[in-house]
NUROTOR-474710 format. One record per atom (N, C-alpha, C): atom name; residue number from 1; x, y, z; residue in three letters. Coordinates in pm, 1 decimal. Layout:
N
+----+-----+----------+----------+----------+-----+
!  a !   k !        X !        Y !        Z !   r !
+----+-----+----------+----------+----------+-----+
! CA ! NUM !        X !        Y !        Z ! ALA !
...
+----+-----+----------+----------+----------+-----+
//
This chain:
131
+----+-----+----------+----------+----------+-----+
!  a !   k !        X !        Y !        Z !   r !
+----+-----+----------+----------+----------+-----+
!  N !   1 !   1277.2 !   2091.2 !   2401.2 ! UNK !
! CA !   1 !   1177.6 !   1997.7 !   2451.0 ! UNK !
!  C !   1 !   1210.5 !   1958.9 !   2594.7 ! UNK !
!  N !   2 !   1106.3 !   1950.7 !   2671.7 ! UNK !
! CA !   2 !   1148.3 !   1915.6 !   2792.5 ! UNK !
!  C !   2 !   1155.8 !   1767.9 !   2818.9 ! UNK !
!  N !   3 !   1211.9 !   1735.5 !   2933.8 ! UNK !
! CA !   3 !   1225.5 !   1577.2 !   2939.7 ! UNK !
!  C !   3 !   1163.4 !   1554.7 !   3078.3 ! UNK !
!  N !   4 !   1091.5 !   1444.5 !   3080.5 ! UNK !
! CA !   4 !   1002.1 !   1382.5 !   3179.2 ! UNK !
!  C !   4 !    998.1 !   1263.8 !   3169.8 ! UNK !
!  N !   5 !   1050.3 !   1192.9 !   3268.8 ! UNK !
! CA !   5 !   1042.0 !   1026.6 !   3299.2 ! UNK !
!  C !   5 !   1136.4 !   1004.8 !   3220.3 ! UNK !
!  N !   6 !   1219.8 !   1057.4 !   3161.6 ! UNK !
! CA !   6 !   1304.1 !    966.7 !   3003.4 ! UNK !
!  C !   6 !   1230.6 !    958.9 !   2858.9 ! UNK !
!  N !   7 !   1118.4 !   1082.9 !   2913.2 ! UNK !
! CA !   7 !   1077.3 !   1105.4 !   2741.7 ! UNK !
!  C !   7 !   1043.0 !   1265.8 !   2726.7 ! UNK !
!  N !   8 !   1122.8 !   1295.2 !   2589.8 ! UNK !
! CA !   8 !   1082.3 !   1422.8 !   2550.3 ! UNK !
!  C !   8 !    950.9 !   1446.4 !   2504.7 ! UNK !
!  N !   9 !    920.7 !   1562.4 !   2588.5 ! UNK !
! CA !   9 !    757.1 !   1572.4 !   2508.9 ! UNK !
!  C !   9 !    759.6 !   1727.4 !   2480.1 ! UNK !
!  N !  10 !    673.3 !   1807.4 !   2377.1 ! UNK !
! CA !  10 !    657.1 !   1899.6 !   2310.9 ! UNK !
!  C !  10 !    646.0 !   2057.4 !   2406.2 ! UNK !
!  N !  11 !    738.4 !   2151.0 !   2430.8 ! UNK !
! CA !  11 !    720.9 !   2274.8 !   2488.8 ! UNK !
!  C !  11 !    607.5 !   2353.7 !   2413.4 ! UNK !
!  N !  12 !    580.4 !   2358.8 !   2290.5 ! UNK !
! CA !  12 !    468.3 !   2435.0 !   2245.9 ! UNK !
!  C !  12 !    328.9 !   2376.6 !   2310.3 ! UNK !
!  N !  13 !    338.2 !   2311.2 !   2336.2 ! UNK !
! CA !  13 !    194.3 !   2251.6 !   2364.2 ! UNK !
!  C !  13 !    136.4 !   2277.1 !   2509.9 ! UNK !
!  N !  14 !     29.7 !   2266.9 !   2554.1 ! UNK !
! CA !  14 !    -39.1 !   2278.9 !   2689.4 ! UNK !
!  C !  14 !     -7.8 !   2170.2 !   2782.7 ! UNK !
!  N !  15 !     57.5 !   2176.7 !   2911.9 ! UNK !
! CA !  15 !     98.8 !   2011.2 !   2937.3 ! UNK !
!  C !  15 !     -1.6 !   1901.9 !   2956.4 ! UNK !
!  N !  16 !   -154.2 !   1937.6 !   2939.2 ! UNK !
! CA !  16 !   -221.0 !   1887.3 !   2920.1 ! UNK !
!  C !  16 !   -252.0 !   1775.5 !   2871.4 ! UNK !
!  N !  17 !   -198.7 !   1797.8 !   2733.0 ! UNK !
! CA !  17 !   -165.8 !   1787.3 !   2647.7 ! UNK !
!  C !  17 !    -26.2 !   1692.9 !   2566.6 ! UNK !
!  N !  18 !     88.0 !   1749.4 !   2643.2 ! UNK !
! CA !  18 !    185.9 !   1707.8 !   2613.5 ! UNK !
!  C !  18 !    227.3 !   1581.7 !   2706.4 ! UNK !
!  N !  19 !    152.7 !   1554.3 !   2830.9 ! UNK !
! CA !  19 !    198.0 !   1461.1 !   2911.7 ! UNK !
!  C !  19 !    141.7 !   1310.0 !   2873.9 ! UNK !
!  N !  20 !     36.2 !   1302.4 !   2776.7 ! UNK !
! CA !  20 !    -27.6 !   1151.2 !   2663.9 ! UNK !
!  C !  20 !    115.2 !   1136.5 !   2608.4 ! UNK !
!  N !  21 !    191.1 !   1213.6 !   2548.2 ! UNK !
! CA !  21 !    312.0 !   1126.0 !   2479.2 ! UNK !
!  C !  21 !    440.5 !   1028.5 !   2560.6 ! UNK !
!  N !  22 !    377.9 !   1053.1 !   2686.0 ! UNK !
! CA !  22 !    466.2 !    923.0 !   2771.4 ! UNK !
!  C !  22 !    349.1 !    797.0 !   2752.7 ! UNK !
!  N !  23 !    442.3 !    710.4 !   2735.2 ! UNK !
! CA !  23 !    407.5 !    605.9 !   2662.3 ! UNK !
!  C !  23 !    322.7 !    537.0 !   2806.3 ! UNK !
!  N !  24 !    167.1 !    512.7 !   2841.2 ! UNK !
! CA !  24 !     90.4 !    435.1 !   2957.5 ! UNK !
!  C !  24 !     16.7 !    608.0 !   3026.2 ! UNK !
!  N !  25 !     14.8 !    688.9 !   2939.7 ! UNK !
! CA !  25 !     -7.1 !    834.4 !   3029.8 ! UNK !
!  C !  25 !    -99.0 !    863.5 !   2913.5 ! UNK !
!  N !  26 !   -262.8 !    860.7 !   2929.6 ! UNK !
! CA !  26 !   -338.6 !    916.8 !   2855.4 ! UNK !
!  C !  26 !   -403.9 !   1071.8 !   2889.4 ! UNK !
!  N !  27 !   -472.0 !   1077.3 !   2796.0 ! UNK !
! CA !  27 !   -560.9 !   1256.0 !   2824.9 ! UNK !
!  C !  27 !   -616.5 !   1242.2 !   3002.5 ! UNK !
!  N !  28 !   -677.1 !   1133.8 !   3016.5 ! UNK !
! CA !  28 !   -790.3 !   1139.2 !   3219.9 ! UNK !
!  C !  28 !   -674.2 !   1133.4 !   3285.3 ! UNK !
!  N !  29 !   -542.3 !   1037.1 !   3248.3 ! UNK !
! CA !  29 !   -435.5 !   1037.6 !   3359.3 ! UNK !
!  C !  29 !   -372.3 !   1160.4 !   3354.6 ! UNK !
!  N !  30 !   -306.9 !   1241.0 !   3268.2 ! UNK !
! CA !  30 !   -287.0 !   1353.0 !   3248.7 ! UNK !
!  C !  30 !   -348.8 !   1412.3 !   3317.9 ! UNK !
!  N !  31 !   -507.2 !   1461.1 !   3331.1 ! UNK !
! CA !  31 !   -592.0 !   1573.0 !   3392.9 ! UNK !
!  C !  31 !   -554.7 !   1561.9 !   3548.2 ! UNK !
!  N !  32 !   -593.1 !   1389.5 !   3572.0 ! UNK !
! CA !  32 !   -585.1 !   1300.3 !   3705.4 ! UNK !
!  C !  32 !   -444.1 !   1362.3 !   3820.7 ! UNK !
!  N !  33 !   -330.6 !   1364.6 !   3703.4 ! UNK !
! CA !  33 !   -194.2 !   1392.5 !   3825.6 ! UNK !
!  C !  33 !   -179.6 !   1574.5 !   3803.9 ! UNK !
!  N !  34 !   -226.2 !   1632.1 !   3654.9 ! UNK !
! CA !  34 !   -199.6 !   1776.0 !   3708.2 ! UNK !
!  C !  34 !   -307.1 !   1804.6 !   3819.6 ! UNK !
!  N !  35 !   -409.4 !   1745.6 !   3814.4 ! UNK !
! CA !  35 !   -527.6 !   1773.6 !   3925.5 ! UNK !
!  C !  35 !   -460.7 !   1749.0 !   4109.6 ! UNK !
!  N !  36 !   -358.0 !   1644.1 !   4086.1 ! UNK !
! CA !  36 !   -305.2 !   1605.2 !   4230.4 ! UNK !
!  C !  36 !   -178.6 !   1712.0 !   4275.4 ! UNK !
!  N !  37 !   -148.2 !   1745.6 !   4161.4 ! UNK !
! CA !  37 !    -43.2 !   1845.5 !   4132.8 ! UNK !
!  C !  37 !    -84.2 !   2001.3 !   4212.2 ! UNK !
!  N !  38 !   -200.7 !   2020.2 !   4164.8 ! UNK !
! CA !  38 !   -236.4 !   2168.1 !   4140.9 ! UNK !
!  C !  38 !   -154.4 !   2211.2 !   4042.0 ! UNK !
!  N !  39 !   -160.0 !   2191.1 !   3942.3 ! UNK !
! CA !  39 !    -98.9 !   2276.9 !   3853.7 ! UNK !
!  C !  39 !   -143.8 !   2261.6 !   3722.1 ! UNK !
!  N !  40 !   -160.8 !   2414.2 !   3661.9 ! UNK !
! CA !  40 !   -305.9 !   2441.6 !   3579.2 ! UNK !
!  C !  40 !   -229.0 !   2413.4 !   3457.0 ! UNK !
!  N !  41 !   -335.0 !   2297.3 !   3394.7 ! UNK !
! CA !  41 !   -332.1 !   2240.0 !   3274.7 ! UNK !
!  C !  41 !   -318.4 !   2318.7 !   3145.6 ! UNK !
!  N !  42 !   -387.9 !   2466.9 !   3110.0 ! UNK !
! CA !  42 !   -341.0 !   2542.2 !   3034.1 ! UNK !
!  C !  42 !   -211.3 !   2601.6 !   2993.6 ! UNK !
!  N !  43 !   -130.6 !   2552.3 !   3123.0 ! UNK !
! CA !  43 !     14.3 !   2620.0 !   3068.2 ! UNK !
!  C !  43 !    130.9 !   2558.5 !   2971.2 ! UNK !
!  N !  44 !    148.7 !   2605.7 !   2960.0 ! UNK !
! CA !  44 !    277.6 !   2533.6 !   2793.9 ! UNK !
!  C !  44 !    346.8 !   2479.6 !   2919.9 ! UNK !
!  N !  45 !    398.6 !   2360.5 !   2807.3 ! UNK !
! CA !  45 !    490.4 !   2261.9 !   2899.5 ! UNK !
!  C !  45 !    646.1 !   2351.9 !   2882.1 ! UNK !
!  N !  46 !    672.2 !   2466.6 !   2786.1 ! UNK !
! CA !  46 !    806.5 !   2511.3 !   2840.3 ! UNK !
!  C !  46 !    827.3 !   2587.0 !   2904.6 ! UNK !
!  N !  47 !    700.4 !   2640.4 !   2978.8 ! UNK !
! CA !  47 !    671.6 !   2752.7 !   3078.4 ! UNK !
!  C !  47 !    692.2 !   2696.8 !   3233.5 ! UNK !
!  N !  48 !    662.1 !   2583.1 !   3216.8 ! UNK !
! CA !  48 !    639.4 !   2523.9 !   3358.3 ! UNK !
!  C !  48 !    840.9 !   2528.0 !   3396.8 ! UNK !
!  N !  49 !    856.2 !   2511.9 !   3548.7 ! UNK !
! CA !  49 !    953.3 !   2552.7 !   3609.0 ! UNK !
!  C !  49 !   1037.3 !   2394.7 !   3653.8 ! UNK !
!  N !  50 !   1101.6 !   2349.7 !   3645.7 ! UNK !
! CA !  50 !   1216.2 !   2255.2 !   3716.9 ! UNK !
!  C !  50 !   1116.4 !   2165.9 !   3814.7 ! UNK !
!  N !  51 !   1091.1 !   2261.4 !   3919.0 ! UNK !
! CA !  51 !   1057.3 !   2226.1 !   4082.2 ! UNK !
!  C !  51 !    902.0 !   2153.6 !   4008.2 ! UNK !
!  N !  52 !    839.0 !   2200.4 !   3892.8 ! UNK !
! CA !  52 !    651.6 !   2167.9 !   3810.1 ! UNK !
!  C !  52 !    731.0 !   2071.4 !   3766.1 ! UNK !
!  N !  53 !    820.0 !   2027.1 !   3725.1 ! UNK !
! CA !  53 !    833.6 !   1903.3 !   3646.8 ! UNK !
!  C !  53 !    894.1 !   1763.0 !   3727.6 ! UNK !
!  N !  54 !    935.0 !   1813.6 !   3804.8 ! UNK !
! CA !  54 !   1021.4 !   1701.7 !   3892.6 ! UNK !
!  C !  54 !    861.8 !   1679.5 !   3969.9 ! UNK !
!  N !  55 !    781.0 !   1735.5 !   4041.2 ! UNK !
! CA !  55 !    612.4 !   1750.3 !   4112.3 ! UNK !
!  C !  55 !    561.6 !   1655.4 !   3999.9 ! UNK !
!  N !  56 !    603.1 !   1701.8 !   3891.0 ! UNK !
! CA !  56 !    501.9 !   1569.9 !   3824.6 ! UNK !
!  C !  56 !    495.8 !   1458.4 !   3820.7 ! UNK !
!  N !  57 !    652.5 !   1425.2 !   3814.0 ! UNK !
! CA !  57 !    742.8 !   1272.7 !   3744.9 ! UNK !
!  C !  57 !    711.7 !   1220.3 !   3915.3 ! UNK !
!  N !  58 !    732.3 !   1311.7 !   4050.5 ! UNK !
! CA !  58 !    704.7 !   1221.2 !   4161.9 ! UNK !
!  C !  58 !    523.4 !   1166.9 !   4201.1 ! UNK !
!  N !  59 !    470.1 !   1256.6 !   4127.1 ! UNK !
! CA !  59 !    326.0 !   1196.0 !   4138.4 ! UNK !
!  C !  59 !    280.1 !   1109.4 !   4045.2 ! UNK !
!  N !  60 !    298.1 !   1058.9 !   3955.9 ! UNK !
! CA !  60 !    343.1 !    966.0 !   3892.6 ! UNK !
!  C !  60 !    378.7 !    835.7 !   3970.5 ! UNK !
!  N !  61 !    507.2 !    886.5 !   4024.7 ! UNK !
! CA !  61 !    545.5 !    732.3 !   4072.8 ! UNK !
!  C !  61 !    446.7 !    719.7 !   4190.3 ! UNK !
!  N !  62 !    447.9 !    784.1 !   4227.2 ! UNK !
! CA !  62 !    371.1 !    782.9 !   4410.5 ! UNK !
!  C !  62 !    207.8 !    723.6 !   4347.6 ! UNK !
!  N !  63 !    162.6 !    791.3 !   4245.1 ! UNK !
! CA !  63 !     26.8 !    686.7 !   4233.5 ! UNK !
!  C !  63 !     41.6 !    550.6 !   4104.6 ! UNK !
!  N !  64 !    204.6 !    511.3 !   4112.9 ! UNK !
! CA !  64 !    242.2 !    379.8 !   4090.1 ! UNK !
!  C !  64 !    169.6 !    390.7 !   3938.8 ! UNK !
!  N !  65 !    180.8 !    455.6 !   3843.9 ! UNK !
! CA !  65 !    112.6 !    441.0 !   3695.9 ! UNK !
!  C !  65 !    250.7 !    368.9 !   3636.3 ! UNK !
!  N !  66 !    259.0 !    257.6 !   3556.4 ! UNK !
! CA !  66 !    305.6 !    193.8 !   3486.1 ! UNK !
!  C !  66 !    394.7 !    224.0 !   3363.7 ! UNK !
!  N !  67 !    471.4 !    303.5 !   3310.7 ! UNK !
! CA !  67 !    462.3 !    376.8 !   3200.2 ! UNK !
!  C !  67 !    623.0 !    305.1 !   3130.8 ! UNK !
!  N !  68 !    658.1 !    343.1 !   3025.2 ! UNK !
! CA !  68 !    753.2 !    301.3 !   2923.1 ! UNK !
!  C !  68 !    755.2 !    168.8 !   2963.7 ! UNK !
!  N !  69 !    945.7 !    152.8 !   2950.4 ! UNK !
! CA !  69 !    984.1 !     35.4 !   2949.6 ! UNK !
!  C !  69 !    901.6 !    -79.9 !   3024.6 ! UNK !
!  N !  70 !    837.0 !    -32.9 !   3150.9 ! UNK !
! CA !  70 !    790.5 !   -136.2 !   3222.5 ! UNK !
!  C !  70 !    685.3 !   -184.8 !   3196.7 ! UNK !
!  N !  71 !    620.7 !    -64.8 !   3101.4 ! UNK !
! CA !  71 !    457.7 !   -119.9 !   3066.4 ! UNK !
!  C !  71 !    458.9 !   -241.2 !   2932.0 ! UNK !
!  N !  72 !    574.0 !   -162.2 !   2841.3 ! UNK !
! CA !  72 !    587.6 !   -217.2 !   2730.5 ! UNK !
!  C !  72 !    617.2 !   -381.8 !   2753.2 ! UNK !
!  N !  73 !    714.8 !   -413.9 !   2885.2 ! UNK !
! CA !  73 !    774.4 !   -541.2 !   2918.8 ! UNK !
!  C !  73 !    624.8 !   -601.3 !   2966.9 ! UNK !
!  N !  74 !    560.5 !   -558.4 !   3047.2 ! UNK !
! CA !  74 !    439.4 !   -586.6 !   3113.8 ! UNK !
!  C !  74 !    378.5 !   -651.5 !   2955.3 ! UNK !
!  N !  75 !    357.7 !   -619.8 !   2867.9 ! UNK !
! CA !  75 !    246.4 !   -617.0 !   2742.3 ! UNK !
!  C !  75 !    288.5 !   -778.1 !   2704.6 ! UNK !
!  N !  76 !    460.3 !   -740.5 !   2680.7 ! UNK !
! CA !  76 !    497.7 !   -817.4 !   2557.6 ! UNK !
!  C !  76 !    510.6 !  -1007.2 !   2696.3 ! UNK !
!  N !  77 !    504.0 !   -978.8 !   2781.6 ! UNK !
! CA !  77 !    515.8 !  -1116.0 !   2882.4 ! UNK !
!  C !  77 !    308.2 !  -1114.6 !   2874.9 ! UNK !
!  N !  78 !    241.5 !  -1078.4 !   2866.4 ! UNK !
! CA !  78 !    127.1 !  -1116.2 !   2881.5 ! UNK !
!  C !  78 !     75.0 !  -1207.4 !   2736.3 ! UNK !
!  N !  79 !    200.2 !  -1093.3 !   2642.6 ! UNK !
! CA !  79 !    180.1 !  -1182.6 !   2466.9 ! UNK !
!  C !  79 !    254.5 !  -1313.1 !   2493.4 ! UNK !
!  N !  80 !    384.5 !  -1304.6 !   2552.7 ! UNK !
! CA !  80 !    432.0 !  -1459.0 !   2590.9 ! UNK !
!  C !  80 !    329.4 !  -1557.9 !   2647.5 ! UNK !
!  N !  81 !    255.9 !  -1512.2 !   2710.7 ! UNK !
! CA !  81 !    178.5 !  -1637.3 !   2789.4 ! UNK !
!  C !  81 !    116.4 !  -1703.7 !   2730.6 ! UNK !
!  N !  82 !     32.2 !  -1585.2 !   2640.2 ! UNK !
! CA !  82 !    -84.3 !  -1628.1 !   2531.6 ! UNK !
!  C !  82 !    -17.6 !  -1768.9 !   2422.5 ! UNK !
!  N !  83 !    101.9 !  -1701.8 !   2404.3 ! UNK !
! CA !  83 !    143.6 !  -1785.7 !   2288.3 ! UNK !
!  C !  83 !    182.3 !  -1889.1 !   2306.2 ! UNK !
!  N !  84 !    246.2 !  -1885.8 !   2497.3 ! UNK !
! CA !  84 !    302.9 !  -2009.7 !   2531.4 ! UNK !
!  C !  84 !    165.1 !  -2116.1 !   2585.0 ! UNK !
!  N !  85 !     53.2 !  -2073.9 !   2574.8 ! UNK !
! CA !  85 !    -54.0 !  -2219.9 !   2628.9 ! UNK !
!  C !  85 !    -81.4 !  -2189.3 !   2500.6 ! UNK !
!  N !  86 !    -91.7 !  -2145.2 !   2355.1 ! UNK !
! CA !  86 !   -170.2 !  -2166.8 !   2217.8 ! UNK !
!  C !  86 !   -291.9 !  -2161.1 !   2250.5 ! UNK !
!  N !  87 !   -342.0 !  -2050.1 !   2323.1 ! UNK !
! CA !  87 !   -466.5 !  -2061.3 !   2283.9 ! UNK !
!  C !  87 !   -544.9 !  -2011.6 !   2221.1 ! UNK !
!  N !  88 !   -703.1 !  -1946.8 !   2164.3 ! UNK !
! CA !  88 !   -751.9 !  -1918.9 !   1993.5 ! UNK !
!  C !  88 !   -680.2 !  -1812.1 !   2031.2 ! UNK !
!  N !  89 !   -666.1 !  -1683.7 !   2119.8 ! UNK !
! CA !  89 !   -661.3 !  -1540.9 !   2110.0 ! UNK !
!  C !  89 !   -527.8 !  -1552.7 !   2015.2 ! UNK !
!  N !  90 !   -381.0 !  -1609.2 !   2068.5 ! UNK !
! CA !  90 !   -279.4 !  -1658.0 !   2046.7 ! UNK !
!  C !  90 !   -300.4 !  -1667.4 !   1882.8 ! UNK !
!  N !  91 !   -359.5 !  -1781.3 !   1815.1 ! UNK !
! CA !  91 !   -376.5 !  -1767.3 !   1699.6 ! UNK !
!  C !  91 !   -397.3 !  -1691.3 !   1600.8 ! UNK !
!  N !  92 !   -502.3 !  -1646.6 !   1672.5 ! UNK !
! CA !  92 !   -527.5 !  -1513.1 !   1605.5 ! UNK !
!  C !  92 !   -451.1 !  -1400.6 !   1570.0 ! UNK !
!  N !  93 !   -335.0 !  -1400.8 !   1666.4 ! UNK !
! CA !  93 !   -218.1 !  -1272.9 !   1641.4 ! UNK !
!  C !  93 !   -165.6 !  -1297.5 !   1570.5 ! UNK !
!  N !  94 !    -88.8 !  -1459.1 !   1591.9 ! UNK !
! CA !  94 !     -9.1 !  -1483.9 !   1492.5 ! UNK !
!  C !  94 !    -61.6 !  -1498.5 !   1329.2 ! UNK !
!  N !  95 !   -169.1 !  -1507.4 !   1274.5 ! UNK !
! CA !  95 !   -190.8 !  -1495.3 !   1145.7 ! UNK !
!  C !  95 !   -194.0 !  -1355.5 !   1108.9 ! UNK !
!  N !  96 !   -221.1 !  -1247.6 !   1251.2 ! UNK !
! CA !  96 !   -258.7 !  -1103.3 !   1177.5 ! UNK !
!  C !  96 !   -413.5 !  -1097.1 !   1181.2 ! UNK !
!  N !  97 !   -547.2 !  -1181.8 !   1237.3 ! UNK !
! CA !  97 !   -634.5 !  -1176.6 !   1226.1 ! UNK !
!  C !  97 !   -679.8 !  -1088.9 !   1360.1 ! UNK !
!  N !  98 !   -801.0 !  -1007.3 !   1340.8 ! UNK !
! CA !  98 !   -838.4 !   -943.1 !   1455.9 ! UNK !
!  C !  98 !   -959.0 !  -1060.4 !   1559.4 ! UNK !
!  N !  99 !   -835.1 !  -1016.1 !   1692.6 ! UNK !
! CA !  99 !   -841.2 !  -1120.6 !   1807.1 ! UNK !
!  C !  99 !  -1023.6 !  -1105.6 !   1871.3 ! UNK !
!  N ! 100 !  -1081.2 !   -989.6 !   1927.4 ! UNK !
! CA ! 100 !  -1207.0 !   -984.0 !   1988.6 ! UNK !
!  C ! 100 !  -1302.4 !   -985.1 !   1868.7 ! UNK !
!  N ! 101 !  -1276.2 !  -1104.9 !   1863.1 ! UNK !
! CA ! 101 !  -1454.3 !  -1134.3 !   1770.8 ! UNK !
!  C ! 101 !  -1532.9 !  -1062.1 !   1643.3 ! UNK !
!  N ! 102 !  -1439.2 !   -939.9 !   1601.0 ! UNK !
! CA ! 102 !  -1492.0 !   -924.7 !   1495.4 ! UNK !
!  C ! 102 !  -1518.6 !   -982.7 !   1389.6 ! UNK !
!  N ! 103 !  -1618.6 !   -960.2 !   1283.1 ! UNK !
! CA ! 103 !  -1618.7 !  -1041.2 !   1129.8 ! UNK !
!  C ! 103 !  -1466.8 !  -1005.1 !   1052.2 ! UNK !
!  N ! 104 !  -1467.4 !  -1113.9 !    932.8 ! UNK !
! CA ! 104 !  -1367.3 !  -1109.2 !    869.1 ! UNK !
!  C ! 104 !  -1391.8 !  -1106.1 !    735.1 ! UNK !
!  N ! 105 !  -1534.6 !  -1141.4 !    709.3 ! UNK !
! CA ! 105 !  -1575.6 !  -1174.7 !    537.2 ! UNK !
!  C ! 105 !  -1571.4 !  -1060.6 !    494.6 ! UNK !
!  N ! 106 !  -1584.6 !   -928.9 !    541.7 ! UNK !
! CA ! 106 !  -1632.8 !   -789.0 !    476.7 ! UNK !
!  C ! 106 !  -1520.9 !   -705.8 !    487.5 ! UNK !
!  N ! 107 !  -1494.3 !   -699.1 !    645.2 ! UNK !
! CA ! 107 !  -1389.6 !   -592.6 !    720.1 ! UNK !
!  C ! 107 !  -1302.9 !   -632.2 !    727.3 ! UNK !
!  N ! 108 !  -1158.7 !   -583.8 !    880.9 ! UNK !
! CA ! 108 !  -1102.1 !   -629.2 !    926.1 ! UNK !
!  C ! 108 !   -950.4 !   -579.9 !    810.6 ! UNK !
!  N ! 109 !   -977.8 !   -446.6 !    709.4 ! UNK !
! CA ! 109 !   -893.1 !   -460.1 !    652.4 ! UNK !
!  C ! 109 !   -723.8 !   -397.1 !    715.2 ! UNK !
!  N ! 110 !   -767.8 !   -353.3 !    769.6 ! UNK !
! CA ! 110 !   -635.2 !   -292.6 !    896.6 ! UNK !
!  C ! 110 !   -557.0 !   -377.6 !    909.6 ! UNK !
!  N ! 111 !   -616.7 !   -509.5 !    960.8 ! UNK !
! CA ! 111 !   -574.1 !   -593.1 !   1043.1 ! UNK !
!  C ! 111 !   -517.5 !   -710.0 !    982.0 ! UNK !
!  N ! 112 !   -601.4 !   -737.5 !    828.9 ! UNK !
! CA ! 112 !   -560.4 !   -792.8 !    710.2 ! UNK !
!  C ! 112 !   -455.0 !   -782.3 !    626.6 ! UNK !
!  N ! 113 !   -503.0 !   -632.3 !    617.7 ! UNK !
! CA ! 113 !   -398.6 !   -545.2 !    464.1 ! UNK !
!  C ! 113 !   -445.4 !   -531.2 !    374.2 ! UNK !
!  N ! 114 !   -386.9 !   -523.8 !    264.1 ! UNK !
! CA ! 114 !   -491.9 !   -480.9 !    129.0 ! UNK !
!  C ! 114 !   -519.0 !   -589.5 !     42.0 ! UNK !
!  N ! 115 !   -623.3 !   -624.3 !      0.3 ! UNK !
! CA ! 115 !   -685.2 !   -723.6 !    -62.1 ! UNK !
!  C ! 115 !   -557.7 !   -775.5 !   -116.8 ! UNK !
!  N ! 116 !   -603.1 !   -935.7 !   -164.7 ! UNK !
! CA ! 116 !   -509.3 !   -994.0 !   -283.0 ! UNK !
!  C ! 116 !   -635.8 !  -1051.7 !   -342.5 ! UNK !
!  N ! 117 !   -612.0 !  -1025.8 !   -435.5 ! UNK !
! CA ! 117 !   -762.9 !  -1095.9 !   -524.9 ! UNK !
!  C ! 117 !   -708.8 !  -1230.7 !   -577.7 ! UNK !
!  N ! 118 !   -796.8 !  -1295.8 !   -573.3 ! UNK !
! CA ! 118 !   -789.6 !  -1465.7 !   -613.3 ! UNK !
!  C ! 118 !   -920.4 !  -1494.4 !   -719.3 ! UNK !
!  N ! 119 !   -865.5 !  -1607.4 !   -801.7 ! UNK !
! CA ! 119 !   -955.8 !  -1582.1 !   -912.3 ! UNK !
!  C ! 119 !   -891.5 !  -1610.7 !  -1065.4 ! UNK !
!  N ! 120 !   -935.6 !  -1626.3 !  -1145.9 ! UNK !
! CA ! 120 !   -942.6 !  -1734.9 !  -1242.2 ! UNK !
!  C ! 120 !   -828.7 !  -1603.3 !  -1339.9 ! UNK !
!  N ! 121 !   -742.8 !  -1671.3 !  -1394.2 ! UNK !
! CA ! 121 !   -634.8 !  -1551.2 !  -1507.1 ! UNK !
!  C ! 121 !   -638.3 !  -1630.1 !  -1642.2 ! UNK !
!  N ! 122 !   -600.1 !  -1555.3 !  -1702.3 ! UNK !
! CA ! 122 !   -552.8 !  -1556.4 !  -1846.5 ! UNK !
!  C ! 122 !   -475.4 !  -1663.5 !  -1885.1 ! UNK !
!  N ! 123 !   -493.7 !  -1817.0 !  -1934.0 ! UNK !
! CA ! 123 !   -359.3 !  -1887.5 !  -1995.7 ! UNK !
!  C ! 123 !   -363.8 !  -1847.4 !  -2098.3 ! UNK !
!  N ! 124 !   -179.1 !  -1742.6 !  -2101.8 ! UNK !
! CA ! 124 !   -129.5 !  -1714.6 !  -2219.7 ! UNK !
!  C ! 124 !   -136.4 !  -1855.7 !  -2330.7 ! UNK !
!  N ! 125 !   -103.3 !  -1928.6 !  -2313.4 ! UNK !
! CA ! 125 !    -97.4 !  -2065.2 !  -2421.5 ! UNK !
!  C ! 125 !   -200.6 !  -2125.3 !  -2446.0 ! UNK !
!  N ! 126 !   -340.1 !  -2080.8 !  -2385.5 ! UNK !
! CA ! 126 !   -437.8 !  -2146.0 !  -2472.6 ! UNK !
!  C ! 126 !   -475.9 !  -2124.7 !  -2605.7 ! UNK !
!  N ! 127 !   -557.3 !  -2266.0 !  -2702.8 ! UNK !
! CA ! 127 !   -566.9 !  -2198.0 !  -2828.3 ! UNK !
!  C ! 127 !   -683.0 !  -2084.1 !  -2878.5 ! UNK !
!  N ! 128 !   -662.0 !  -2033.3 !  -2919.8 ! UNK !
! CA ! 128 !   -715.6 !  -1893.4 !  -2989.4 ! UNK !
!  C ! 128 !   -823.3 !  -1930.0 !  -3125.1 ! UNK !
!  N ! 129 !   -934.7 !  -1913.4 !  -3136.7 ! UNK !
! CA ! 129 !  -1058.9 !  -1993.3 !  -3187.1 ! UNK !
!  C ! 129 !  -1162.4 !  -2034.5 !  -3141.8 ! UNK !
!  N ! 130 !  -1250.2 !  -2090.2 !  -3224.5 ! UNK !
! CA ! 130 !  -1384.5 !  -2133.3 !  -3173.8 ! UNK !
!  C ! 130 !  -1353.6 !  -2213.9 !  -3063.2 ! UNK !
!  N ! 131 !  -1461.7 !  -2225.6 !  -3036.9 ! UNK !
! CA ! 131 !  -1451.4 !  -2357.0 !  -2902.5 ! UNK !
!  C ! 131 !  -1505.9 !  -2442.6 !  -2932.4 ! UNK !
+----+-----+----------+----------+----------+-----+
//
């Protein structure tokens, strides 16, 4: 596997392809820097040469994209803020409820989990007979 930025990503694959598994690097940014690159997106990422991979990791930095550790730190201080003024979005995480406005009576089971049903049971010790 080759290594880029401090993450291994897949030699079988097209680097196309293989450059979404750096963590802030999707499929358009991918197209976006092999496009600044010149260098054709069909080729397997274990084909490409030393001099193609180091060309990548510097265009990258040079158009300043955000990626691992820094993005992840970036995320989790924007979740600090939220939580530190309490406000609804804030709430919302912390129960596990989904934050942009979706319904909750129907859906939302992702975000929920799997039902717990509530609702009337069996007292073993009641008496047994007419009523």
């Amino acid at each position: 596997m080759a290594r880029l930025l401090g993450v291994e990503i897949p030699n079988e694959k097209k680097i196309e392809y293989s450059l979404p598994y750096i963590f802030g690097i999707g499929l358009p940014l991918s197209r976006k820097i092999l496009a600044h690159t010149s260098i054709d997106p069909n080729i397997r990422t274990g084909e490409l040469t030393d001099d193609q991979l180091s060309q990548i990791a510097q265009t990258a930095q040079a158009l300043k994209i955000v990626i691992e550790g820094d993005l992840r730190r970036e995320q989790q201080m924007h979740m600090k803020r939220l939580l530190g003024i309490n406000c609804y979005r804030a709430t919302r995480h912390r129960r596990g409820l989904p934050v942009r406005g979706q319904r909750t009576h129907t859906n939302a089971r992702t975000r929920k989990g799997p039902r717990k049903t509530v609702g009337a049971q069996k007292n073993p010790g009641a008496k047994k007979g007419k009523v």
